[in-house]
MOPAC internal coordinates of N, CA, C and O (Angstrom, degrees):
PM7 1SCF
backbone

  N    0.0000 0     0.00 0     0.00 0    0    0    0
  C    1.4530 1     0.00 0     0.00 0    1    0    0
  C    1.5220 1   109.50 1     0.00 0    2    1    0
  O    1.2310 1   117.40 1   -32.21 1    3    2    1
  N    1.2544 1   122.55 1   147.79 1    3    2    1
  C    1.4537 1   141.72 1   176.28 1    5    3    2
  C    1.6413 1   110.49 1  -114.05 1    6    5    3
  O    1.2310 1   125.87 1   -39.00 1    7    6    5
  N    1.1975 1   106.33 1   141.00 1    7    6    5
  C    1.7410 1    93.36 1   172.68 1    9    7    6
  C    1.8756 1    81.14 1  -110.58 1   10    9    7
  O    1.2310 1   128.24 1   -49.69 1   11   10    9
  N    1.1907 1   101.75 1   130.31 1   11   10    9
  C    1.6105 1   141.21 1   124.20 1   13   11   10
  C    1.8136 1   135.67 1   -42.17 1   14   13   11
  O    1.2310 1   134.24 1   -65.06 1   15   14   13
  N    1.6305 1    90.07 1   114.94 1   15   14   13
  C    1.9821 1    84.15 1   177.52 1   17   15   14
  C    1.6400 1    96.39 1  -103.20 1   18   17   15
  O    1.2310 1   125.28 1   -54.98 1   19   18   17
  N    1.2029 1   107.46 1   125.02 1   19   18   17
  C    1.3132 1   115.25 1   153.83 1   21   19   18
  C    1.5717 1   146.38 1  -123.20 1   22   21   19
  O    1.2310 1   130.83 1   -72.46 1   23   22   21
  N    1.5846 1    96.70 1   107.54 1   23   22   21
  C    1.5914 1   124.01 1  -159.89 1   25   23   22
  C    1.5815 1   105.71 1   -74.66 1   26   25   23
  O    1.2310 1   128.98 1   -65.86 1   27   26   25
  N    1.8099 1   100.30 1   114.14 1   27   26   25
  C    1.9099 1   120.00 1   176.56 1   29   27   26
  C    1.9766 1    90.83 1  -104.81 1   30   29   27
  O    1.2310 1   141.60 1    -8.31 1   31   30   29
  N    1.3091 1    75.67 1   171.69 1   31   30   29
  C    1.5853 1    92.34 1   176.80 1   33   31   30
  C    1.0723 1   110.42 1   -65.95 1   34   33   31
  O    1.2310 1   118.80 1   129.65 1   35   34   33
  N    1.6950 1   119.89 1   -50.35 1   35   34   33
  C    1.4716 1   144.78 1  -144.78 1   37   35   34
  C    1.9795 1    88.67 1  -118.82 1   38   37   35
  O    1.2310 1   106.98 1  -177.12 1   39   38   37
  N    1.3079 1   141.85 1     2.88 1   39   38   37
  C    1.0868 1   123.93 1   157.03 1   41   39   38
  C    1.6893 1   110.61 1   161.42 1   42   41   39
  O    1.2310 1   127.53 1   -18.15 1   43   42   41
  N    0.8303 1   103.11 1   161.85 1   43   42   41
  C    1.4688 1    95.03 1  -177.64 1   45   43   42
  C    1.9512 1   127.76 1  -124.01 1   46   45   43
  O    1.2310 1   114.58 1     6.86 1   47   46   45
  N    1.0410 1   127.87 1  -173.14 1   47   46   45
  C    1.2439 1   106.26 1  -158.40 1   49   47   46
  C    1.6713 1   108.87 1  -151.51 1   50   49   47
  O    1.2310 1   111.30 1    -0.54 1   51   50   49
  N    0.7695 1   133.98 1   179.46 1   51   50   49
  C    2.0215 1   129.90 1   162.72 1   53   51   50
  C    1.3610 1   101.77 1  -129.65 1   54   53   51
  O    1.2310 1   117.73 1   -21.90 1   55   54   53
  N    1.2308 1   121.93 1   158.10 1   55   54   53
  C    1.5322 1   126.09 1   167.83 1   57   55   54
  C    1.6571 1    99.74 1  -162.52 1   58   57   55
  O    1.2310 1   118.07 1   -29.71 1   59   58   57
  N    1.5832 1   121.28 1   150.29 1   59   58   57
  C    1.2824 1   149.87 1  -121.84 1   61   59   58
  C    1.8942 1    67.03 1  -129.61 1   62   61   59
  O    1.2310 1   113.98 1   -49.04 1   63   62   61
  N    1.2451 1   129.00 1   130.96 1   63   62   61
  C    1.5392 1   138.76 1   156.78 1   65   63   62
  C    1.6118 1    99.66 1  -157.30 1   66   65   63
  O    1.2310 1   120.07 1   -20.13 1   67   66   65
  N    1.5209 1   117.47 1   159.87 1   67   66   65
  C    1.1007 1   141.91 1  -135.71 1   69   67   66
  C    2.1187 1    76.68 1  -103.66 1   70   69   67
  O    1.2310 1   120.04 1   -19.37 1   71   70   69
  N    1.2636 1   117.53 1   160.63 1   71   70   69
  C    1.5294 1   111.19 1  -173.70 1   73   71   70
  C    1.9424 1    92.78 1  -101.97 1   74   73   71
  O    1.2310 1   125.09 1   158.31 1   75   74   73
  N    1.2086 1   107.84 1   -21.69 1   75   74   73
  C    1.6405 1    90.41 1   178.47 1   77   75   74
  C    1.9629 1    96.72 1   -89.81 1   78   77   75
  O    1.2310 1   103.80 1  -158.50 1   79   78   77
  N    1.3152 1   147.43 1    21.50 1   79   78   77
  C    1.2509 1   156.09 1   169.66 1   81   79   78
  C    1.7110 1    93.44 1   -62.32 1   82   81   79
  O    1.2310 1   127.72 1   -55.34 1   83   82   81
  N    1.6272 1   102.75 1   124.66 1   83   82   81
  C    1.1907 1   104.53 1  -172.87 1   85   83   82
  C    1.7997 1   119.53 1   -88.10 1   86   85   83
  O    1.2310 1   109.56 1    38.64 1   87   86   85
  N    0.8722 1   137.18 1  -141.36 1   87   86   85
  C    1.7444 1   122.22 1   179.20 1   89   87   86
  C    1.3568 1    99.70 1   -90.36 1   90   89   87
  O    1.2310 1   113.75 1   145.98 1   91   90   89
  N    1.5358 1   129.43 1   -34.02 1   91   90   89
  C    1.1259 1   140.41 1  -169.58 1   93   91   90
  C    1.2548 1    95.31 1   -67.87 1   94   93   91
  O    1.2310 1   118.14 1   112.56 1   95   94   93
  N    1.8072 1   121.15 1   -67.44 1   95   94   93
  C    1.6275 1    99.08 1  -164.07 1   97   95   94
  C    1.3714 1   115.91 1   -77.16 1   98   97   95
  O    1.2310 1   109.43 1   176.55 1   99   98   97
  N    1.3204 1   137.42 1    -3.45 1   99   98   97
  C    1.3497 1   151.37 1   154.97 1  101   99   98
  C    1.6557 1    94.98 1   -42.60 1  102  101   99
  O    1.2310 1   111.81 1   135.68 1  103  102  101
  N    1.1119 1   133.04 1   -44.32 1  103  102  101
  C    1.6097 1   140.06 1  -176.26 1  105  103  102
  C    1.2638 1    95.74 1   -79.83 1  106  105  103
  O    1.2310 1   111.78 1   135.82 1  107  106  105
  N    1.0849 1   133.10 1   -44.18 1  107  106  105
  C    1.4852 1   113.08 1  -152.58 1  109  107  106
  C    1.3994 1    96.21 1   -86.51 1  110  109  107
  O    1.2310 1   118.73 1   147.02 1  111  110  109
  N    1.6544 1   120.02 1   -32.98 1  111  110  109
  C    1.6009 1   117.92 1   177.20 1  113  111  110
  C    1.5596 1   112.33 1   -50.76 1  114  113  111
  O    1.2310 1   125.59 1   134.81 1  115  114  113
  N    1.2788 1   106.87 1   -45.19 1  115  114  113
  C    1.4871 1   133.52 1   173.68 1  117  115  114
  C    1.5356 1   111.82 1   -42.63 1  118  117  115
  O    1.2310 1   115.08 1   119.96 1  119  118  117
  N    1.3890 1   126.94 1   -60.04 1  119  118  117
  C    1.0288 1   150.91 1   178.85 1  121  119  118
  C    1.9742 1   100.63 1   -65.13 1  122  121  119
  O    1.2310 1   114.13 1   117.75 1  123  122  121
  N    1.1154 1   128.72 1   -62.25 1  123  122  121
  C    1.3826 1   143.72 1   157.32 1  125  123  122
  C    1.7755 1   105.34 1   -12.13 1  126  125  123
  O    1.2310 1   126.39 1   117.96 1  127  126  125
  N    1.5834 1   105.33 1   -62.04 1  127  126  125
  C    1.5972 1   128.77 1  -173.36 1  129  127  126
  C    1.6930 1   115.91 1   -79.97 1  130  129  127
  O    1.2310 1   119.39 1   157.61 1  131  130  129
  N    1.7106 1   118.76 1   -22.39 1  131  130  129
  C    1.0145 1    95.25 1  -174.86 1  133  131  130
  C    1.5085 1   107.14 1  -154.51 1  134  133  131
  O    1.2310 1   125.54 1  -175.84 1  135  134  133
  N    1.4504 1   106.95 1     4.16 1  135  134  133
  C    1.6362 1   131.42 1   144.08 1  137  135  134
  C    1.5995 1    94.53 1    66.08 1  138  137  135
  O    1.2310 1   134.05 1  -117.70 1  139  138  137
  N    1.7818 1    90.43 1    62.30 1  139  138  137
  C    1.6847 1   121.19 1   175.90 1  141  139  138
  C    1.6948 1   101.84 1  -126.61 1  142  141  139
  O    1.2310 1   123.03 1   -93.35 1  143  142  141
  N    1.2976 1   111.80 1    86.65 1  143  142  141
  C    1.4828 1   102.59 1   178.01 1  145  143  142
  C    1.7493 1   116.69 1   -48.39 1  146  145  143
  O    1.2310 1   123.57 1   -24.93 1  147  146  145
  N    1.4396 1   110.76 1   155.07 1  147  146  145
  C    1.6788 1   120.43 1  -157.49 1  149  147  146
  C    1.7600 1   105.55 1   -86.12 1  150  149  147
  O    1.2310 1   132.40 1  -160.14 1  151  150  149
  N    1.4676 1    93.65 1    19.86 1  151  150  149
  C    1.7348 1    95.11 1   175.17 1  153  151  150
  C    1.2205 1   116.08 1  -112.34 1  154  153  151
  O    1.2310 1   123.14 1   159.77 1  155  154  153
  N    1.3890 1   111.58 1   -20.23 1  155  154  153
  C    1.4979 1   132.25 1   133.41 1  157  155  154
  C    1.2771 1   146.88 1   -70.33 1  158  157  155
  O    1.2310 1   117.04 1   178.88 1  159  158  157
  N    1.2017 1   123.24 1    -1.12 1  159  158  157
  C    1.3484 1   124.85 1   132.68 1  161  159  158
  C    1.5096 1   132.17 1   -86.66 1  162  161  159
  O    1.2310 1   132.09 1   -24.18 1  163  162  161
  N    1.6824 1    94.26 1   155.82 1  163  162  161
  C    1.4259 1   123.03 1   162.02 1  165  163  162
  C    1.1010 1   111.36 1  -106.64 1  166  165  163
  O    1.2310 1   120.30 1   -68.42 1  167  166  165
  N    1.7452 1   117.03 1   111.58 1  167  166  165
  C    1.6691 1   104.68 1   153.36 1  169  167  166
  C    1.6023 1   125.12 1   -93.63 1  170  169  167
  O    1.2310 1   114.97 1   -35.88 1  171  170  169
  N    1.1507 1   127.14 1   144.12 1  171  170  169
  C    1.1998 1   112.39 1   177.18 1  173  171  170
  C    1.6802 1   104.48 1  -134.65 1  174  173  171
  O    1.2310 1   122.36 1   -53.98 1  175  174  173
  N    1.5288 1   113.09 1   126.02 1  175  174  173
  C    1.1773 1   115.24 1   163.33 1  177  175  174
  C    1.5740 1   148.32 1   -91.62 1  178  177  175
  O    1.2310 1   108.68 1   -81.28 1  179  178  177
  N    1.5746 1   138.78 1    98.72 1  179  178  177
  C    1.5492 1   128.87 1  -125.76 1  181  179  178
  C    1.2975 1   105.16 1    49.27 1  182  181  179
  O    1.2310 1   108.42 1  -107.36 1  183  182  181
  N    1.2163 1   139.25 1    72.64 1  183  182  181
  C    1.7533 1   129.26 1   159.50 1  185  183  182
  C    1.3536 1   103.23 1    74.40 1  186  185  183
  O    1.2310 1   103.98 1   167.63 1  187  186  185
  N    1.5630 1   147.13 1   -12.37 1  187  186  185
  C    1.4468 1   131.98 1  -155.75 1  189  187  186
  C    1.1541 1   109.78 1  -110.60 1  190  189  187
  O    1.2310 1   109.96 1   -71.13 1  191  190  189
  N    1.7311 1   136.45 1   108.87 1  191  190  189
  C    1.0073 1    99.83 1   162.48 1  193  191  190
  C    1.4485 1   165.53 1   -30.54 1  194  193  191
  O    1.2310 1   110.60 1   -52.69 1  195  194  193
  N    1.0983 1   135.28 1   127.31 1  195  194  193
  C    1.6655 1   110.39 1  -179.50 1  197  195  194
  C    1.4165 1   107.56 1  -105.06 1  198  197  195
  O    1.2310 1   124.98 1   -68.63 1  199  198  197
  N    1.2945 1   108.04 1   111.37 1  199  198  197
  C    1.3394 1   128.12 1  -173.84 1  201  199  198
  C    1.3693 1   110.54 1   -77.68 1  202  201  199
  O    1.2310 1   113.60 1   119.35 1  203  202  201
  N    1.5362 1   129.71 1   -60.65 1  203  202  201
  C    1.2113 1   144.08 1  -134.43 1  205  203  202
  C    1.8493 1    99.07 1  -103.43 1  206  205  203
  O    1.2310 1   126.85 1   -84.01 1  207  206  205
  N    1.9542 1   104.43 1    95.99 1  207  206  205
  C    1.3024 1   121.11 1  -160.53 1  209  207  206
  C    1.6576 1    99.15 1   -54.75 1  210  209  207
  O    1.2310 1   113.32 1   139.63 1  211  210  209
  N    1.1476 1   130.23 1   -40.37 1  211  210  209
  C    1.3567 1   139.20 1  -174.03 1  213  211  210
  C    1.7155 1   121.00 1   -66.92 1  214  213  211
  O    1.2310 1   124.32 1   144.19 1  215  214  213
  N    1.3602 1   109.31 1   -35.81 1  215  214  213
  C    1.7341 1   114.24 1   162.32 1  217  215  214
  C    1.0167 1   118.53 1   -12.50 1  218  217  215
  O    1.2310 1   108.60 1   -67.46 1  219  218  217
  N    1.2696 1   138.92 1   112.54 1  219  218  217
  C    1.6593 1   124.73 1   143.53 1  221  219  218
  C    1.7895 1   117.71 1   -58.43 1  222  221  219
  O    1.2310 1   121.07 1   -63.48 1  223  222  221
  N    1.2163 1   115.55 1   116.52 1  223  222  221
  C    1.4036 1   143.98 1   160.56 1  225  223  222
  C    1.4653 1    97.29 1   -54.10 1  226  225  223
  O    1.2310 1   105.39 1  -140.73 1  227  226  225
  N    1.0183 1   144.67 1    39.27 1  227  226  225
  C    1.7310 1   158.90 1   155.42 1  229  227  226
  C    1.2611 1   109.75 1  -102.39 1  230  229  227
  O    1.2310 1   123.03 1   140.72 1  231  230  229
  N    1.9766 1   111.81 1   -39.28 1  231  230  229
  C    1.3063 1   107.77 1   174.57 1  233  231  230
  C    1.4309 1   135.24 1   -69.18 1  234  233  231
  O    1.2310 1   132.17 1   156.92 1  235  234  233
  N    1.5324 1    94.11 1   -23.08 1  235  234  233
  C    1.8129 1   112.17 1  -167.33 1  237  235  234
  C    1.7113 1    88.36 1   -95.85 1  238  237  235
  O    1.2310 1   112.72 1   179.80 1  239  238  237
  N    1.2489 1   131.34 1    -0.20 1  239  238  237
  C    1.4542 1   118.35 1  -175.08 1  241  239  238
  C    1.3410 1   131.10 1   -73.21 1  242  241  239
  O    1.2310 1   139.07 1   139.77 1  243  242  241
  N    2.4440 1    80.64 1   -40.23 1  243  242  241
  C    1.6068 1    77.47 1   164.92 1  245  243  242
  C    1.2523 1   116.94 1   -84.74 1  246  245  243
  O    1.2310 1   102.61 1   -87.51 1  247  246  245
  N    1.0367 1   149.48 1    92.49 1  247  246  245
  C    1.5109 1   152.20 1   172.91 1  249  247  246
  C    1.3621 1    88.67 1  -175.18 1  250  249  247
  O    1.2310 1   108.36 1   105.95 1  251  250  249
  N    1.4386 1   139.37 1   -74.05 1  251  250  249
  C    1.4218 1   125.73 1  -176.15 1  253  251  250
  C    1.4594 1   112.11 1  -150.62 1  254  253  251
  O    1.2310 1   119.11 1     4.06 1  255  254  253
  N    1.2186 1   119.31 1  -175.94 1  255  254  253
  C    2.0488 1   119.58 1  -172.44 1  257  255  254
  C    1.4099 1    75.86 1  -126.34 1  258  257  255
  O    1.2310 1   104.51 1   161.81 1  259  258  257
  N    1.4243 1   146.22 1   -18.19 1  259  258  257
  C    1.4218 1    96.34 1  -169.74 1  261  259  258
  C    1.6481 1   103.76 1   -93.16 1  262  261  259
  O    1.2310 1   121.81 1     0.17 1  263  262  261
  N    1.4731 1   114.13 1  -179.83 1  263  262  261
  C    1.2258 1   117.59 1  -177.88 1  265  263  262
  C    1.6069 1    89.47 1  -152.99 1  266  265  263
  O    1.2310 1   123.21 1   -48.49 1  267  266  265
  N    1.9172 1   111.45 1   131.51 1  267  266  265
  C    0.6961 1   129.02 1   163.61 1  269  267  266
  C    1.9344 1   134.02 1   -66.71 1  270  269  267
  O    1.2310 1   113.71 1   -85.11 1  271  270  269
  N    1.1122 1   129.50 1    94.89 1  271  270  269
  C    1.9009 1   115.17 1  -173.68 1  273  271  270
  C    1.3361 1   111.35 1   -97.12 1  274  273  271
  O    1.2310 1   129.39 1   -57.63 1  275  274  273
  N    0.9311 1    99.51 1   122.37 1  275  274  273
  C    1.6209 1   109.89 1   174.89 1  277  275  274
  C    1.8742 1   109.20 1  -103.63 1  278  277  275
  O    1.2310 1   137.88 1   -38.73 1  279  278  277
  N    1.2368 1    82.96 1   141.27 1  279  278  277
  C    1.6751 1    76.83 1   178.69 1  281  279  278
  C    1.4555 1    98.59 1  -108.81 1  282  281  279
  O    1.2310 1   118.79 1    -5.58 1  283  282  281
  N    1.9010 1   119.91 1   174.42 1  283  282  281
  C    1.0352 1   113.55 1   168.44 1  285  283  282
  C    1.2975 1   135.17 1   -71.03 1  286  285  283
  O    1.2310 1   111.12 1    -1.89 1  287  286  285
  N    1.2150 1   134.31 1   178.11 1  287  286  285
  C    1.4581 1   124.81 1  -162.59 1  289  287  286
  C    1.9281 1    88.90 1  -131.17 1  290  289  287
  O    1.2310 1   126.91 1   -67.03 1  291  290  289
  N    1.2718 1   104.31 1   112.97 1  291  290  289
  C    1.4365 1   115.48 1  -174.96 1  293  291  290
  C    1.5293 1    94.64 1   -58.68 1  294  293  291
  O    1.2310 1   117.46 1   117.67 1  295  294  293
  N    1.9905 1   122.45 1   -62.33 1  295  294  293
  C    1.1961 1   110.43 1  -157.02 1  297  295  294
  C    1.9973 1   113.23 1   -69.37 1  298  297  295
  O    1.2310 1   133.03 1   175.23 1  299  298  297
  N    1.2589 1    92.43 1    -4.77 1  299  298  297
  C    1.8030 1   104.60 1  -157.05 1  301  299  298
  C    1.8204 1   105.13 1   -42.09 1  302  301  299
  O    1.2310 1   127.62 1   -44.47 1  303  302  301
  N    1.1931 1   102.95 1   135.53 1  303  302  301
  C    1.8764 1    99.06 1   172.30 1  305  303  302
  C    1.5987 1   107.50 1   -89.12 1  306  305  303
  O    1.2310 1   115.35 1   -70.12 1  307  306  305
  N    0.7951 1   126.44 1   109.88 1  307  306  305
  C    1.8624 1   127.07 1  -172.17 1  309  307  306
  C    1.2170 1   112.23 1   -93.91 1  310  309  307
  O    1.2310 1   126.91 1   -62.45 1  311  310  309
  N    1.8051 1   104.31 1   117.55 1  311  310  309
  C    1.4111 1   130.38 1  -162.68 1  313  311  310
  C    1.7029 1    96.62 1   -79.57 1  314  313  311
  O    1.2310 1   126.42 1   -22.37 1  315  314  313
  N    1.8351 1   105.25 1   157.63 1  315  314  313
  C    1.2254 1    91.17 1  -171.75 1  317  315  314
  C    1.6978 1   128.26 1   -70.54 1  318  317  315
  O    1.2310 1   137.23 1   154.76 1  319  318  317
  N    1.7226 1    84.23 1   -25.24 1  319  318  317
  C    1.6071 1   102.47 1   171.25 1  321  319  318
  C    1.2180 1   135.05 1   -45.03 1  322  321  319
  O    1.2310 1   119.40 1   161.70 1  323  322  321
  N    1.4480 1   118.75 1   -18.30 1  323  322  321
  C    1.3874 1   119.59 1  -130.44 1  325  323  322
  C    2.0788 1   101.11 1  -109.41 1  326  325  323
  O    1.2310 1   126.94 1  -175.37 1  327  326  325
  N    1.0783 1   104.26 1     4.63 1  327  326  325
  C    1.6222 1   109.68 1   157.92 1  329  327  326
  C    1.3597 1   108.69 1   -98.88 1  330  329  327
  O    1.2310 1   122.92 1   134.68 1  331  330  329
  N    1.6204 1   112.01 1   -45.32 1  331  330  329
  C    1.3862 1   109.20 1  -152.65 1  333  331  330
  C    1.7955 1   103.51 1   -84.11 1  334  333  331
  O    1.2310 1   118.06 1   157.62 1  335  334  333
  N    1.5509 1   121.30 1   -22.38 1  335  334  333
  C    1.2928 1   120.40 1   166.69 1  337  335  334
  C    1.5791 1   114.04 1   -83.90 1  338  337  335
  O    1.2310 1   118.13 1   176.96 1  339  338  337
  N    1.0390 1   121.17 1    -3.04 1  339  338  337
  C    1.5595 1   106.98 1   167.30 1  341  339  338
  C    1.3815 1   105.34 1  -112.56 1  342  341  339
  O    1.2310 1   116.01 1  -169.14 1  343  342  341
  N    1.2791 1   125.18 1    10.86 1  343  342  341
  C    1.6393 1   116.37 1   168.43 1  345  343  342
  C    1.5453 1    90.33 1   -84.50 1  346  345  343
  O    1.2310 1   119.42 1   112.69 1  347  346  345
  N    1.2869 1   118.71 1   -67.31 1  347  346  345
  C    1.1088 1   129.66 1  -167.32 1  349  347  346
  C    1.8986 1    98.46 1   -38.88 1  350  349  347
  O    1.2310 1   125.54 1    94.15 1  351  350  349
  N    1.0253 1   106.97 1   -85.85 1  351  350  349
  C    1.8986 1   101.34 1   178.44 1  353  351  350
  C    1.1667 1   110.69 1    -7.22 1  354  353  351
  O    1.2310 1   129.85 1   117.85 1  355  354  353
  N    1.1222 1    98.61 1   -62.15 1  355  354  353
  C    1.7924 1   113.20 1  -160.50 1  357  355  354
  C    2.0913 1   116.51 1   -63.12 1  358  357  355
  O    1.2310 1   139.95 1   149.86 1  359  358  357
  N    1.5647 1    78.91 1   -30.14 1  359  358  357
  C    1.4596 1    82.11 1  -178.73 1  361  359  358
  C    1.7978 1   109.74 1   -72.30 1  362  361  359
  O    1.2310 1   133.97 1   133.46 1  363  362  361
  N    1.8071 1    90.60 1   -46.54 1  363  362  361
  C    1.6977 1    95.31 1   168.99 1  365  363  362
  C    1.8139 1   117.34 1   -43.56 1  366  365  363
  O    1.2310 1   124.93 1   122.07 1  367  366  365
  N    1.2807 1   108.13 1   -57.93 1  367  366  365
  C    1.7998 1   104.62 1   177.31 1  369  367  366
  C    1.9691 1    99.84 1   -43.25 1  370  369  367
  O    1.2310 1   130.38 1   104.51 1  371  370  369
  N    1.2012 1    97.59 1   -75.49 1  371  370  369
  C    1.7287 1    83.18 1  -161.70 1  373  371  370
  C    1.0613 1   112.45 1   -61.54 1  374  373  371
  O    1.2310 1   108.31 1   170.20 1  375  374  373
  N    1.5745 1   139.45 1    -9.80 1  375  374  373
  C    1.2942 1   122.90 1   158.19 1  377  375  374
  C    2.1323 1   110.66 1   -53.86 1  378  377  375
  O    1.2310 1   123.93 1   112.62 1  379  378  377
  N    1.2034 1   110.07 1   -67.38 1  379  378  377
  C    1.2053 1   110.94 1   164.30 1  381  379  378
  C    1.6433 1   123.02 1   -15.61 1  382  381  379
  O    1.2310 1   124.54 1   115.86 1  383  382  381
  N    1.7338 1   108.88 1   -64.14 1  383  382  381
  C    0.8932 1   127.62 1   166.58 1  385  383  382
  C    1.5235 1   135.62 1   -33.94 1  386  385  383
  O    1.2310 1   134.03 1   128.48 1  387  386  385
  N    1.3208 1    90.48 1   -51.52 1  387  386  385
  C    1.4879 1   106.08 1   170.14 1  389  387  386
  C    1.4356 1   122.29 1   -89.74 1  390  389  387
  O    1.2310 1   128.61 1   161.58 1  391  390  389
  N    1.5401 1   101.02 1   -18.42 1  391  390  389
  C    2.1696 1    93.46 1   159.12 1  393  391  390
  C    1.4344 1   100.81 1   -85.36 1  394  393  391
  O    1.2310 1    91.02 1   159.30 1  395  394  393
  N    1.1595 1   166.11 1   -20.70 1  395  394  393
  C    0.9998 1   169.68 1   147.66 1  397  395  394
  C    1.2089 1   107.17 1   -25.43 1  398  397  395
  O    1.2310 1   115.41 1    98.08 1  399  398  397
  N    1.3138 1   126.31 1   -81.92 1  399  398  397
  C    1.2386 1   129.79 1   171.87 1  401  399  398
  C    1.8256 1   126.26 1   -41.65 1  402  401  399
  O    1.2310 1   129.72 1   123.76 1  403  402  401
  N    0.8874 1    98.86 1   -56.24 1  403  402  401
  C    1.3722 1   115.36 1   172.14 1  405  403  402
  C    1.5112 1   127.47 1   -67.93 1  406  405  403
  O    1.2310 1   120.22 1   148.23 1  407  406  405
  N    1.1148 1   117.19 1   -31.77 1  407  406  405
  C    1.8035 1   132.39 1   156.44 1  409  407  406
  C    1.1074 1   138.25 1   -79.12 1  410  409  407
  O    1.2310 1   134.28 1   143.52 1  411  410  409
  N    1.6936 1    89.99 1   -36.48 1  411  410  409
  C    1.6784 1    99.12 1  -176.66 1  413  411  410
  C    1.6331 1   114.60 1    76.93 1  414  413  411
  O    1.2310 1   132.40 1   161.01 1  415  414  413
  N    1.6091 1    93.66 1   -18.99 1  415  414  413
  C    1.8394 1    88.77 1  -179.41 1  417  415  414
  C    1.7434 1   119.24 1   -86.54 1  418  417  415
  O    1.2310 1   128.88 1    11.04 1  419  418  417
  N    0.9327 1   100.49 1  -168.96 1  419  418  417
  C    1.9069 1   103.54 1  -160.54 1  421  419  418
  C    1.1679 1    98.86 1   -86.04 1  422  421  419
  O    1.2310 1   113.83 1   -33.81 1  423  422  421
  N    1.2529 1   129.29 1   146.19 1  423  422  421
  C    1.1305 1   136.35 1   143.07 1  425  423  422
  C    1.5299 1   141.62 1   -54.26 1  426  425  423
  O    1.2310 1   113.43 1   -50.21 1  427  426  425
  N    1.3779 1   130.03 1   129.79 1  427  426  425
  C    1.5695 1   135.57 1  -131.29 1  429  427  426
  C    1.9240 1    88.99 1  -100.05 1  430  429  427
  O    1.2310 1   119.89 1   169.74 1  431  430  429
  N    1.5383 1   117.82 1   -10.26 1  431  430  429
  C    0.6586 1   128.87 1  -169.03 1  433  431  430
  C    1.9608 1   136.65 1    73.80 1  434  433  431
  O    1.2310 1   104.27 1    28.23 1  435  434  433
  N    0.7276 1   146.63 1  -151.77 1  435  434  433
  C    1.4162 1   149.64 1  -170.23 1  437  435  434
  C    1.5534 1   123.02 1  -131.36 1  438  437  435
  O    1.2310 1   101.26 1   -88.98 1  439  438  437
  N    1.0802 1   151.73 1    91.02 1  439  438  437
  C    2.2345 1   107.51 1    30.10 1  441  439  438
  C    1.4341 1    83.38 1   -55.14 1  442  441  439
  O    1.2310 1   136.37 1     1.46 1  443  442  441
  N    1.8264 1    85.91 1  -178.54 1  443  442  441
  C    1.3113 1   104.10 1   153.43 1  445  443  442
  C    1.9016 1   117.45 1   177.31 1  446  445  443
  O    1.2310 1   126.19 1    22.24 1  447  446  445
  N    1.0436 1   105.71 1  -157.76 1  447  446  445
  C    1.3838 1    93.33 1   179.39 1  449  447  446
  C    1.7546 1   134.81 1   -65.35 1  450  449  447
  O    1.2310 1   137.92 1   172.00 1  451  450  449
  N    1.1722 1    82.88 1    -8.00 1  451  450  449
  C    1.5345 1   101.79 1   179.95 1  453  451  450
  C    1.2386 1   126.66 1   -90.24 1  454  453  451
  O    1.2310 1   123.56 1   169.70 1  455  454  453
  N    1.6681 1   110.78 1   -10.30 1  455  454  453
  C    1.7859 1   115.08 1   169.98 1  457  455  454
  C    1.5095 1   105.32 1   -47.92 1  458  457  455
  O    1.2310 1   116.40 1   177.43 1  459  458  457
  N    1.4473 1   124.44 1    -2.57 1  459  458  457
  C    1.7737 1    92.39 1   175.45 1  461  459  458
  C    1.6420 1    94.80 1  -119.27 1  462  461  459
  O    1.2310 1   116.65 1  -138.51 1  463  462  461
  N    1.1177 1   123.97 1    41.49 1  463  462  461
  C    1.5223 1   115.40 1   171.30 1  465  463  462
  C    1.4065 1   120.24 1   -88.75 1  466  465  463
  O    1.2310 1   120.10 1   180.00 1  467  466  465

């Protein structure tokens, strides 16, 4: 088990999850603590969304334990961008992610060559 920080607007919290716990059950623990079903959350780790329900949360650990949740915003006006530029981000990080791992070499940082992956 790992304890977890998890950063709300209005307060924040720790919770005890298993380190191979995938993004999904990271939600459902989530959901367990503050009785926010996991279709309604956003997690985001350093600023990034984490999109991909199946992830192991082992990967984002080494980089940090906390994880940001955002809930939805009932009044929010939703821009058209705003799926298709944070898939895209997100895809850029784990591209990164995955030369990282695999190279061992540094990262060129953000933009970068990977906005068309």
């Amino acid at each position: 088990m790992v304890q977890v920080h998890i950063e709300l607007e209005d307060g924040d919290f720790a919770l005890d999850v298993a380190a191979s716990s995938t993004n999904h059950e990271l939600k459902k623990a989530i959901h367990q603590e503050t009785g926010v079903v996991p279709v309604e959350q956003t997690l985001r780790c350093l600023g990034f969304p984490l999109e991909e329900e199946e992830a192991k949360i082992a990967e984002f650990l080494e980089l940090s334990k906390t994880f940001n949740l955002v809930l939805p915003d009932e009044d929010a006006d939703k821009g058209i961008l705003e799926g298709n530029l944070s898939s895209l981000v997100t895809r850029c990080i784990h591209s990164h992610w995955r030369s990282l791992n695999s190279s061992q070499s540094r990262c060129k940082g953000f933009p970068c060559e990977h906005l068309q992956c």
